[in-house]
LOVEX-922999 format. One record per atom (N, C-alpha, C): residue in one letter; x, y, z. Coordinates in steps of 0.05 Angstrom, whole numbers, plus 32768, in hexadecimal, padded with zeros to 4 digits. Layout:
BEGIN
aXYZ...
***
This chain:
BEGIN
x809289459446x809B8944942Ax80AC895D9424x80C289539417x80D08979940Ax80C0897F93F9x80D6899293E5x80C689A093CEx80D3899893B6x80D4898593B5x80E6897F9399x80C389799384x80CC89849370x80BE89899354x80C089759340x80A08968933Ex80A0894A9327x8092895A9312x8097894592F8x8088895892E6x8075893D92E5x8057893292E6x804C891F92E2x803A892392CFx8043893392B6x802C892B92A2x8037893C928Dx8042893B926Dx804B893E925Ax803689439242x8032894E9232x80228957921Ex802C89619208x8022896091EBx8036897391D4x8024896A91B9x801A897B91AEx801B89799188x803589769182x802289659164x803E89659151x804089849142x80648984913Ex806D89A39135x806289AA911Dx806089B89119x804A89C090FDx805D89DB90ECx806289CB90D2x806789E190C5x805389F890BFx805D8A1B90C4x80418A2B90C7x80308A2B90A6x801E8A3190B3x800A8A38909Ax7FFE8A159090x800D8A03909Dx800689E59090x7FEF89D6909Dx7FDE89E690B7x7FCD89D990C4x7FBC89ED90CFx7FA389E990C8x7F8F89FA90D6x7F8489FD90F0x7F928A1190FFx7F968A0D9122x7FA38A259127x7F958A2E9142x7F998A53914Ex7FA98A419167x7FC08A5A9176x7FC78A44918Ex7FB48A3E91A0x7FA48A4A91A2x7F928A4091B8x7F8C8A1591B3x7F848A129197x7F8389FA9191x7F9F89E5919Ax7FB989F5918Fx7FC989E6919Bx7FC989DC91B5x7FCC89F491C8x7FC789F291E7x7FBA89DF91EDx7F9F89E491E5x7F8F89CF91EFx7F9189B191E8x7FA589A591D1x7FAE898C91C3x7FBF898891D7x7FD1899C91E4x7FEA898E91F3x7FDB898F920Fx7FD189A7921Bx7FCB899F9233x7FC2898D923Cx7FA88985922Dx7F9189739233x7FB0895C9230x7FB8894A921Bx7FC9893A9226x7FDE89409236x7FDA894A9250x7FEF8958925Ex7FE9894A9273x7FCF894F9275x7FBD894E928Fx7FB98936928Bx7FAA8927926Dx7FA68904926Ex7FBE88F79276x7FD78903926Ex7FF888EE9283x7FF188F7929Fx7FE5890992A4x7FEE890592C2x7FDA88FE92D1x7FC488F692C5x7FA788F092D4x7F9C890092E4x7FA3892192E3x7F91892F92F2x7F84894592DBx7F6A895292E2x7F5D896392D9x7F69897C92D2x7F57899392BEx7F6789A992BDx7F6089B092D9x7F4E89B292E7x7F3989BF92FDx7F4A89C19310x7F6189A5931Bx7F7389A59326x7F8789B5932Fx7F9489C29311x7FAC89D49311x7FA789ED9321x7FBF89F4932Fx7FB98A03934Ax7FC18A2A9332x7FE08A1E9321x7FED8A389316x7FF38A349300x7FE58A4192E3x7FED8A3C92C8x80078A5392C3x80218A4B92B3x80268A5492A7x802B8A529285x802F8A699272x80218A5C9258x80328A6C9247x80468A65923Cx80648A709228x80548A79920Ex80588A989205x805A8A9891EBx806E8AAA91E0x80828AAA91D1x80908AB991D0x80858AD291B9x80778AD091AFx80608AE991A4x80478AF891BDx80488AE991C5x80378AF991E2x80208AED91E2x80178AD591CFx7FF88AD191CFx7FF58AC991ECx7FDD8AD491F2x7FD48ADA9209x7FCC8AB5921Bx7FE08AB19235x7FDB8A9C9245x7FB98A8F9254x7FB08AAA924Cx7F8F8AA49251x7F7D8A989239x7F808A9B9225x7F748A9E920Ax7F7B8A7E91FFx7F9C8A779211x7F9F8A619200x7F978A4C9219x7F8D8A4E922Ex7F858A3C923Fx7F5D8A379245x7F548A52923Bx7F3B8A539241x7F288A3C922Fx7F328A349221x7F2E8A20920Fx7F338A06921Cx7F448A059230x7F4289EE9236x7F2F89E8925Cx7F278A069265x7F1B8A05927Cx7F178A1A928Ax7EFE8A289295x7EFD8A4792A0x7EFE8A3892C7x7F128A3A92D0x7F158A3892EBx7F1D8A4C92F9x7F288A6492F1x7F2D8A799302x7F4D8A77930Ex7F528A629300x7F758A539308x7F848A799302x7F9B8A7A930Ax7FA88A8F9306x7FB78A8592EBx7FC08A9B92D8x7FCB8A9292BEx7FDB8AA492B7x7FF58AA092B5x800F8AB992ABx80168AAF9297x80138AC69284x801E8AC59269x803B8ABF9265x804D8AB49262x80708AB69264x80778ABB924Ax80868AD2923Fx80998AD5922Ex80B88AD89234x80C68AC09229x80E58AD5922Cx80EB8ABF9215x80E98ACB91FBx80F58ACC91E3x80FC8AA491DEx81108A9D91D8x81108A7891CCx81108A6B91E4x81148A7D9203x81128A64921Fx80F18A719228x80DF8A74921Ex80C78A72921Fx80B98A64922Cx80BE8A489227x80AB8A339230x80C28A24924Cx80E38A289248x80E58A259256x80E08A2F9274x80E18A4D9268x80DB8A639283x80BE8A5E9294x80AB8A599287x80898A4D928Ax80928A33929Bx80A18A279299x80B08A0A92A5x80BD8A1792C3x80C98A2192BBx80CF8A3192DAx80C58A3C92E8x80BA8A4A92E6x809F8A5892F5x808D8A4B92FDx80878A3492F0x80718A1F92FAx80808A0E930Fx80998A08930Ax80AC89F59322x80AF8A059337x80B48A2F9330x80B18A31934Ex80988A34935Bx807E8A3A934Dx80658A329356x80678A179377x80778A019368x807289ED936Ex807F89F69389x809689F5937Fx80A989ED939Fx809E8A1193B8x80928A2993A7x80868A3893BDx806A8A2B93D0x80578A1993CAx80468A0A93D4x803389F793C9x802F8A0893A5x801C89FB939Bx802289DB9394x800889C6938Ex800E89B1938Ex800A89A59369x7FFD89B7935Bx7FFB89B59340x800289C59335x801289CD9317x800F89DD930Fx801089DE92EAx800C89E092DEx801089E292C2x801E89F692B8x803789EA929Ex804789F7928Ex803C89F49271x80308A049264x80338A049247x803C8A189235x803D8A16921Cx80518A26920Cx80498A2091EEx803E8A2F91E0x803A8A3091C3x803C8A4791B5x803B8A409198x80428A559183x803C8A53916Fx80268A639158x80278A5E913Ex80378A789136x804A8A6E9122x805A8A849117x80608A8190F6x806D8A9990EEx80638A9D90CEx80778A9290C4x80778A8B90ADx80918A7E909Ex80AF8A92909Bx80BB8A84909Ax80D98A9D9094x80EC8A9990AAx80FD8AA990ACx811D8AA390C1x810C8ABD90D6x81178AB990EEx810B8ACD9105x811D8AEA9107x810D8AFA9103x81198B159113x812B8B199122x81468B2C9121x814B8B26913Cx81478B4A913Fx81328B519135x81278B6F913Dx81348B899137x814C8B82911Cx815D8B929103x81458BA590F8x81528BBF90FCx81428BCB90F1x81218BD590F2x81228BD0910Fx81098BE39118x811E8BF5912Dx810A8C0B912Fx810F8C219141x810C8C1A915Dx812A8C25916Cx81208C269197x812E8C03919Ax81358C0091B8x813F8BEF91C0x813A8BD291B2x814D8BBB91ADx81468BAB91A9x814F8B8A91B8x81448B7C91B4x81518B6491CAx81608B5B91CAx81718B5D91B3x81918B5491B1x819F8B6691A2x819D8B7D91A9x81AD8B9391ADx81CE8B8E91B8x81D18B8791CEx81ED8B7C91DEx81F48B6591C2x81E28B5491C0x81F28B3E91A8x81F98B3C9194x81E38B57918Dx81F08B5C916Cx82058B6E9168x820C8B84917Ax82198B949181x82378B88918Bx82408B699198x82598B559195x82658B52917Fx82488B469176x82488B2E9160x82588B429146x824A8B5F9145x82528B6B912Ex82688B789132x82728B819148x82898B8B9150x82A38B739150x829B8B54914Cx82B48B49914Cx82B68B389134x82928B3E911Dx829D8B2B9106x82868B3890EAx827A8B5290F6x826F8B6890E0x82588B5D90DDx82488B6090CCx82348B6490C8x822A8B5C90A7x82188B4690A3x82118B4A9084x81F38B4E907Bx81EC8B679078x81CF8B6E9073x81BC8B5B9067x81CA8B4B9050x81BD8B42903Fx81AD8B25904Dx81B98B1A9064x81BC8AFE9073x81A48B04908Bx81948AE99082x81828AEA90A5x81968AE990C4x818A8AFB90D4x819C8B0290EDx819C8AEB90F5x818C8AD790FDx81958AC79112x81A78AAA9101x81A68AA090F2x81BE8A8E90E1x81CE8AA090E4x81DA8ABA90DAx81EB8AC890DDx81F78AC890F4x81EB8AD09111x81F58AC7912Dx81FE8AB7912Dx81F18A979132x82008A829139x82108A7B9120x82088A7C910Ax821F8A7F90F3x823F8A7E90F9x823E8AA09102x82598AAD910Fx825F8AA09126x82538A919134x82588A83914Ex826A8A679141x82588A5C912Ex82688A47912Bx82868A509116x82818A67910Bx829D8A6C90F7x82AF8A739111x82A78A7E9125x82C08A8A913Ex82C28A6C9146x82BB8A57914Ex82C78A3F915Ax82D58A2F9147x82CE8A3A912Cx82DD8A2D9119x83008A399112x82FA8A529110x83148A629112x831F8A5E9131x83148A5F9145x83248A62915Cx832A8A3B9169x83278A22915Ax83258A0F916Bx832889F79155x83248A049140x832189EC9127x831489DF911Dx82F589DE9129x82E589C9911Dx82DF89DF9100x82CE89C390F5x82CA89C390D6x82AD89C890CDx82A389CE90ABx828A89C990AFx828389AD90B5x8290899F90AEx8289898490B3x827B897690CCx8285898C90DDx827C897D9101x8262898F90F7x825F89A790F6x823789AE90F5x822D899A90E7x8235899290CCx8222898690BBx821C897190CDx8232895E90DDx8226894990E5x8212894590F4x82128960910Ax820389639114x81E389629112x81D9897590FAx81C8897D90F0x81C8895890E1x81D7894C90DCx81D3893390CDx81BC892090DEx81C7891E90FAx81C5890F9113x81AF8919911Ex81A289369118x818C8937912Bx817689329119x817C893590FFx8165893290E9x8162890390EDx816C890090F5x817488E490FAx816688DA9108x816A88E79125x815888E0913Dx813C88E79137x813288F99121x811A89039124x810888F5911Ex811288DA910Bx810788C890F5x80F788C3910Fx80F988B09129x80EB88A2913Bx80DE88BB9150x80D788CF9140x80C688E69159x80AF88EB9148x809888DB914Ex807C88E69144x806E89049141x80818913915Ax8073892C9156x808B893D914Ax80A289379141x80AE89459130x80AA8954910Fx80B1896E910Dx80A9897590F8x80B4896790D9x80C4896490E2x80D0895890D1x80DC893B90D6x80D8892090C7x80D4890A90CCx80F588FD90B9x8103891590AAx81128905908Bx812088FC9094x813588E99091x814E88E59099x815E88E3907Cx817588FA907Ex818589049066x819E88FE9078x81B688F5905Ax81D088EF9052x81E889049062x81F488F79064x820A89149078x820E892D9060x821289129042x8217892A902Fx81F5893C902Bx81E2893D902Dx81C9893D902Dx81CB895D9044x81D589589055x81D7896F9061x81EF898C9060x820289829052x821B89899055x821989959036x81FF898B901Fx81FD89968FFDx81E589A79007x81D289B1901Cx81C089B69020x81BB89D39018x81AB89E09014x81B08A059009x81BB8A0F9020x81D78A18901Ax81E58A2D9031x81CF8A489044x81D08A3F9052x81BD8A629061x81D18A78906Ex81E78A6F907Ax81FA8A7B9079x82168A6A9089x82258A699073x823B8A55907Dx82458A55909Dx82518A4590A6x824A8A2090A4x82338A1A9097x821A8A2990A2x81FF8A1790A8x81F28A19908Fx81E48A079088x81D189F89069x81BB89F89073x81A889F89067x818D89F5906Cx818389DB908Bx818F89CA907Fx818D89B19090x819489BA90ADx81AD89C790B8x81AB89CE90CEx81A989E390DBx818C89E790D9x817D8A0090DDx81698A0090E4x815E8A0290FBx814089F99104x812C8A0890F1x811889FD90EBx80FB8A0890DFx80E88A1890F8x80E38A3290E2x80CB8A3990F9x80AC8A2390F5x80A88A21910Fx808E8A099110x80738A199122x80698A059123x804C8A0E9130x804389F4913Fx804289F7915Dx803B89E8916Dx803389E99188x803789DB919Bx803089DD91BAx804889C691C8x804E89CC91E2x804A89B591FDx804689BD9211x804189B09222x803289B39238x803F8998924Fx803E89A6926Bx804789979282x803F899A9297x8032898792AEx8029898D92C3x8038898292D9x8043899992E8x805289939301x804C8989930Fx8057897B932Cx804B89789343x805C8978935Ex8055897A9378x8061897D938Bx806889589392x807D895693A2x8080893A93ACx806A892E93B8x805E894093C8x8045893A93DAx8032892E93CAx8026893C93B7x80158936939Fx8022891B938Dx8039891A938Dx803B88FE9382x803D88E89394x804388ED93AAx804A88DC93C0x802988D093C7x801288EC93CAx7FFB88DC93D3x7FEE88C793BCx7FF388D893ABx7FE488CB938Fx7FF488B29385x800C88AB9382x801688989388x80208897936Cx802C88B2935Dx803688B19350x805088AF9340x805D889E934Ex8081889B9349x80868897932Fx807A88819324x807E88759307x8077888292F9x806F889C92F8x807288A892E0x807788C992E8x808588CE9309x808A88E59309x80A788E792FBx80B3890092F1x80CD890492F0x80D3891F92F7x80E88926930Dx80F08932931Bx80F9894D9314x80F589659309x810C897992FFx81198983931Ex81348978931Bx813E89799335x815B8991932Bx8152899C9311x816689BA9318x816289C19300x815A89DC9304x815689F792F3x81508A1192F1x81698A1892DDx816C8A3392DFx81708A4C92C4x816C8A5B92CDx81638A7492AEx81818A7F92B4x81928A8392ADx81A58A9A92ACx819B8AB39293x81A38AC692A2x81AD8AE29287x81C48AE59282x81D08AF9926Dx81E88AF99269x81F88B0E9284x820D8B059289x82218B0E9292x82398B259283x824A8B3A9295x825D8B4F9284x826B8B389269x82778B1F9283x82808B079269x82718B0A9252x82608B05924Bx82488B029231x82568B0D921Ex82618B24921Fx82698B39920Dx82838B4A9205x82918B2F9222x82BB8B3B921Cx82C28B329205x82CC8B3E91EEx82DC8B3991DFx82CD8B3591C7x82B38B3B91C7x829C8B3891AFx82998B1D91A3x82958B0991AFx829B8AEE91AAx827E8AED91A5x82798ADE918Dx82618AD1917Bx825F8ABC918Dx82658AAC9196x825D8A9491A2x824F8AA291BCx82608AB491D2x82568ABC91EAx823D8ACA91DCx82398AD891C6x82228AE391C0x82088ADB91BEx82108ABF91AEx81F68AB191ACx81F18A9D91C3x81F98A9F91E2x81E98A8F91F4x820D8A779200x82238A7B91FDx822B8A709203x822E8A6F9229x82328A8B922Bx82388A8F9247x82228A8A925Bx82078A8B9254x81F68A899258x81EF8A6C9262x81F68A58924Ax81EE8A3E9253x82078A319268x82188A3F9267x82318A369276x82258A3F9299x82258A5A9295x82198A5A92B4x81FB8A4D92BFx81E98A4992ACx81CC8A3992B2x81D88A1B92B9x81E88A1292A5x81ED89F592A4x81FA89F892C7x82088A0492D0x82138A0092EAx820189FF92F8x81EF8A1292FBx81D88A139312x81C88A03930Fx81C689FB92F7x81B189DD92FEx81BE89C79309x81D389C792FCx81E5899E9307x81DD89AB931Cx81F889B6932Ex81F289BD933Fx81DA89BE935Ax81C889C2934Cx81B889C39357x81A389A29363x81A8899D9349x819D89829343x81BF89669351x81CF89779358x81E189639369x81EC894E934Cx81F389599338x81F489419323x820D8952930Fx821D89449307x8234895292F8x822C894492D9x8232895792CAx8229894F92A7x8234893A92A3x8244892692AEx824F890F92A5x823588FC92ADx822888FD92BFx821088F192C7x81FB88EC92C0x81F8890992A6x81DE89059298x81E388F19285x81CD88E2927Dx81C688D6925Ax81BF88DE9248x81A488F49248x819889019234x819989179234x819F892A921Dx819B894B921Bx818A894B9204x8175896B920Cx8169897391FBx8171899191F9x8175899A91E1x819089A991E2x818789B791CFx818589D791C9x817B89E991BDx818E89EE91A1x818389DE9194x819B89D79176x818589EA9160x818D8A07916Bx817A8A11915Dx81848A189144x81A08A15913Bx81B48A159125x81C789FF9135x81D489EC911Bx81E289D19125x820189E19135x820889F79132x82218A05913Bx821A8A079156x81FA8A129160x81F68A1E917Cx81F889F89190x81F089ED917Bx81FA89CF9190x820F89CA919Dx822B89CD9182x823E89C59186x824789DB9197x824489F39194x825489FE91AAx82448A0591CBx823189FB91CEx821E89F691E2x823189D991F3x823D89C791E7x824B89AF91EAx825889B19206x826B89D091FCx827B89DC920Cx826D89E5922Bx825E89FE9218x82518A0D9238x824289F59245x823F89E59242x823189D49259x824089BF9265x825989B4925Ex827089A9926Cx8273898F925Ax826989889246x827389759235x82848971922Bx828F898C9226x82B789889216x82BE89A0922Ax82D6899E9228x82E789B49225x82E389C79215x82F489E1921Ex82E589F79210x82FC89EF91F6x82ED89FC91D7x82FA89F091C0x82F989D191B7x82F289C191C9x82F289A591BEx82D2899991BAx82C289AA91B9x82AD899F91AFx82A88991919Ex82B589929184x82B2898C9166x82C6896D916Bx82CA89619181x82D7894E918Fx82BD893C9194x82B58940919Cx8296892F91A8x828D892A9189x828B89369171x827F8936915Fx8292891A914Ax82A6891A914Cx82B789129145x82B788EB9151x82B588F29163x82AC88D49179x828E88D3917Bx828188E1916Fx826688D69166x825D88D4918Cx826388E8919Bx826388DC91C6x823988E891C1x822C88F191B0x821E890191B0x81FF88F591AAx820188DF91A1x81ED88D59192x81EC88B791A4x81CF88A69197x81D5888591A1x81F7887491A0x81F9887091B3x8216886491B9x822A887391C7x8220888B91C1x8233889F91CFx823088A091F1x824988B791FDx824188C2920Cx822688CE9216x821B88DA9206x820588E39207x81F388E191F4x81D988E691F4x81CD88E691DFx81BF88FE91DDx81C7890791C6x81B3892B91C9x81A1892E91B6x818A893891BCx8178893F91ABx816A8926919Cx8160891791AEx815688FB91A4x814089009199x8133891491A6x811A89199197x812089279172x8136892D916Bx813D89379153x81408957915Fx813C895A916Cx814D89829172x813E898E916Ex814089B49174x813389BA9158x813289B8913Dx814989B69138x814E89B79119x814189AB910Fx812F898C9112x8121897F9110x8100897B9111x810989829134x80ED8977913Dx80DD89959139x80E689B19134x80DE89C9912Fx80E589D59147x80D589EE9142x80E28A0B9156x80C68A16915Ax80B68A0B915Fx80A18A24916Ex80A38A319181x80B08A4A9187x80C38A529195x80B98A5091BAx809D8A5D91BEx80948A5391DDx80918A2D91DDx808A8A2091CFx808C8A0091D3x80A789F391D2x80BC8A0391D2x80CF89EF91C9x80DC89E991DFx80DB89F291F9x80E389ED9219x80CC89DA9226x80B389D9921Ax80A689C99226x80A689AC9217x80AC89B191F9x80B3899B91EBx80CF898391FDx80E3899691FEx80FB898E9206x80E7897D9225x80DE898A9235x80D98986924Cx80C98962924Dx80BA89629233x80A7894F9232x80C0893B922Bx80C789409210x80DC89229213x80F589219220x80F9892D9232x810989239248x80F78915925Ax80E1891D9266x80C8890B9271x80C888ED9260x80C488EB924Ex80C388CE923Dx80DC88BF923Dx80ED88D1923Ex810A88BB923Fx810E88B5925Dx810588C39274x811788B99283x80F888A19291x80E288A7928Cx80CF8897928Dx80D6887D9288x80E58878926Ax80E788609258x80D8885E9246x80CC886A9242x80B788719230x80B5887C9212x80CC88849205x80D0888991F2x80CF887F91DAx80CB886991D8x80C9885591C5x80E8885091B9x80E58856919Ex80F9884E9187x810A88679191x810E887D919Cx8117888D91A6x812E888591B8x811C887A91D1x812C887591E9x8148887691EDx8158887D91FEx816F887C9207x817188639227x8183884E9222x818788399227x818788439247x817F88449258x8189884B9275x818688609280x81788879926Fx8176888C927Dx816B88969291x817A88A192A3x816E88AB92BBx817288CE92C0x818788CD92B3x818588ED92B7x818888FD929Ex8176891092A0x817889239281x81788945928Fx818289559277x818D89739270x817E8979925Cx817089919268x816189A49247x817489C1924Ex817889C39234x818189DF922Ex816F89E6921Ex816A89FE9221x81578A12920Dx815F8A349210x81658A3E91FBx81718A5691F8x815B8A6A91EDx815F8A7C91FCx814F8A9E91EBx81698AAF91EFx816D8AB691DEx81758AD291D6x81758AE691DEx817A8AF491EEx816C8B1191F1x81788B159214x817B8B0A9221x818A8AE8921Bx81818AD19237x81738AC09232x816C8AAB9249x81778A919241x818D8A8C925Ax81978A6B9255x81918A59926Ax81758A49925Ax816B8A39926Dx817A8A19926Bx817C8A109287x817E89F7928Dx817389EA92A2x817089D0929Bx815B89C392A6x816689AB92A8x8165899B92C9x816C898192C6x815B896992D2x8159895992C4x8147894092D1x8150892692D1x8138891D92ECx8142890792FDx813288F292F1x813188D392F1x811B88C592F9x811388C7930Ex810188BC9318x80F088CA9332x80FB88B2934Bx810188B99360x80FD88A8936Ex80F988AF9393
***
C-alpha cells in the first residue's frame, strides 16, 4: 500500500453566535469529535496522533480529555485563521510518516466584536509586515476596525487597479448568504435581496455588514486514515482522499510595491494553490467545489485570481457570469462561506474540510454539487499562512 491520506470520518457543531449558547470548548470538541469518530466507525481509543487548532491557545488536551484519557499524544496547533487547517496538516503528515489513525480538530469560543489585528499593544506584532504595506500604499484610518479595513483596501486596490465595482462584492456576499439557507450547521440561515446586501450598514466601503463574516463559536473535527487502514477495513465508500496540501508563508513578493491585496494573503494562496494541484496531479479547471475563506466578500473575489480561476484583474468576470455558484463553473462556498456559515477561527479549516467530505461523498443533501469529484479548501491566517487543500473521491 502507498501513503496516500483518506479522511474517513467528518464531525462539526452548528456555528454559534458567542454568548448565545451555554458551552466551554471543551463541550464543542467533544459534539464534533464524537461525530467524527461515529462517520468513521472507529473509537476515540483507536487514534494513534491528535491534533487540536485553537487560535487563542485553548489548550489541545483540555479540549480532548473530555472525550477520552488514552495517553494518545496531543499538540495544541495555533497559526492564527489557518488553525484548523494547519491541525489538518499535521495530522495528514502523521499519516503518510506511518501512523494509521489520526484526528484533526479545531474550536473556538470567542467574544463579540471585529478581531484585533494587535494595533496598539506594545513589542512585535503578527502583522507587522501587513500593516506596515497596507499603510504605506493606502494610510491608515484610526477610527475603522483593522481587519475590514485590510481587505477593505484590498478590494478598493482591485477596484482602482482592474475595475470591478461594489456591485461584484455585494453579489458575492448576496450568493453565499444564499447557499447557507440549505446548511443546518450554519450560523446564519437568512437569505437576503442583492439590494439587502448592497443597503446593508457600511463597515468599511465596499463591504456592508452582509459581507463580512461574524465572529462565531463552534467546533470540527476529522479523522484521517492511511490507505492500508481503509483498504483492510474496507472503507472506499466513504473514504475521501486529501491528495494535496500545503501551508505557504509570505514571500519578499508579499510586500513589493505595498499592495493591499498581496497583504491580505494574495501571494500566499497563489503559491499554496500551486503546491497542492500540483501535488494532487489536478489543474483548477478540474475541480467542482471550493471552500474558500470569504472572510470579507473582497478576500473571495480576489482569492479568484491567486488560485487560477481568472486572470490576474478579471476576477470580477467570474462574478459577472455568475461561473461561481450552482450552474457555474464552479461552485464556491456551498456550505454559505464564512460570511455565513461563521468564523470560529480554529474550526473554520476543519469546517471547510468536513463539507468538502460531504460533497464529494454525495452526501450533501439540498447542498450538493451535481458530479463532484474533486474539491479545493482555501483557508487564510494572517500573520501569514496560505492554506490549500485538495480532494479526491476515493478510489
Amino acid at each position: 500500500m502507498g501513503n496516500r491520506v483518506f479522511v474517513i470520518g467528518v464531525g462539526m457543531t452548528k456555528f454559534e453566535k458567542p454568548e448565545t449558547k451555554d458551552w466551554e470548548y471543551p463541550d464543542m470538541a467533544k459534539e464534533s469529535v464524537t461525530n467524527a469518530l461515529t462517520d468513521a466507525g472507529v473509537a476515540y481509543g483507536d487514534i494513534e496522533q491528535a491534533y487540536a487548532g485553537s487560535a487563542y491557545a485553548a489548550m489541545g488536551q483540555r479540549a480532548l480529555y473530555d472525550v477520552g484519557l488514552t495517553g494518545v499524544p496531543i499538540m495544541t496547533v495555533v497559526n492564527a485563521c489557518a488553525t484548523g487547517s494547519s491541525a489538518l496538516f499535521l495530522a495528514r503528515q502523521a499519516v503518510k510518516a506511518g501512523c494509521d489513525l489520526t484526528l484533526a480538530v479545531g474550536y473556538e469560543k470567542m467574544s463579540k466584536g471585529s478581531l484585533s489585528a494587535g494595533t496598539g499593544k506594545k513589542g512585535p506584532g503578527m502583522l507587522d509586515y501587513h500593516l506596515k504595506a497596507m499603510i504605506a500604499g493606502r494610510g491608515w484610518e484610526k477610527d475603522k476596525a483593522p481587519m475590514p479595513q485590510m481587505f477593505g483596501n484590498a478590494g478598493r486596490e482591485h477596484m482602482e487597479r482592474y475595475g470591478s465595482t461594489p456591485d461584484h462584492y455585494a453579489w458575492i456576499g448576496w450568493k453565499n448568504h444564499k447557499h447557507s439557507v440549505n446548511n443546518p450547521y450554519s450560523q446564519f440561515r437568512d437569505e437576503y435581496s442583492l439590494e439587502d446586501v448592497k443597503n446593508a450598514t457600511m463597515i468599511y466601503d465596499p463591504l456592508t455588514k452582509l459581507q463580512c463574516s461574524p465572529t462565531s463559536d463552534g467546533s470540527g473535527a476529522a479523522v484521517l486514515a492511511s490507505e492500508r487502514f481503509v483498504d483492510t477495513h474496507n472503507l472506499w465508500d466513504q473514504a475521501v482522499e486529501i491528495a494535496g496540501h500545503y501551508i505557504a508563508t509570505d514571500v519578499t513578493a508579499s510586500f513589493e510595491g505595498n499592495s493591499s491585496i498581496n497583504a491580505v494573503g494574495a501571494q500566499v494562496a497563489k503559491l499554496a494553490a500551486q503546491r497542492a494541484l500540483d501535488e494532487a496531479q489536478v489543474g483548477i479547471e478540474d475541480v467542482d467545489v471550493i471552500e474558500l475563506h470569504d472572510c470579507f466578500s473582497a478576500n473571495e473575489l480576489i482569492t479568484y485570481e491567486a488560485l487560477g480561476m481568472a486572470a490576474e484583474g478579471e476576477a470580477h468576470k467570474l462574478v459577472e457570469n455568475q461561473d461561481t455558484t450552482y450552474g457555474g463553473r464552479w461552485v464556491v462556498n456551498p456550505s454559505g462561506g464564512l460570511i455565513s456559515k461563521g468564523h470560529p477561527i480554529g474550526a473554520t479549516g476543519l469546517a471547510q474540510c468536513a463539507e468538502l467530505t460531504w460533497q464529494l461523498r454525495g452526501k450533501a443533501d439540498k447542498r450538493q454539487v451535481d458530479g463532484a469529484t474533486v474539491g479545493l479548501q482555501h483557508n487564510l491566517g494572517l500573520g501569514s499562512a496560505g492554506a490549500v487543500a485538495v480532494y479526491k473521491k476515493a478510489s
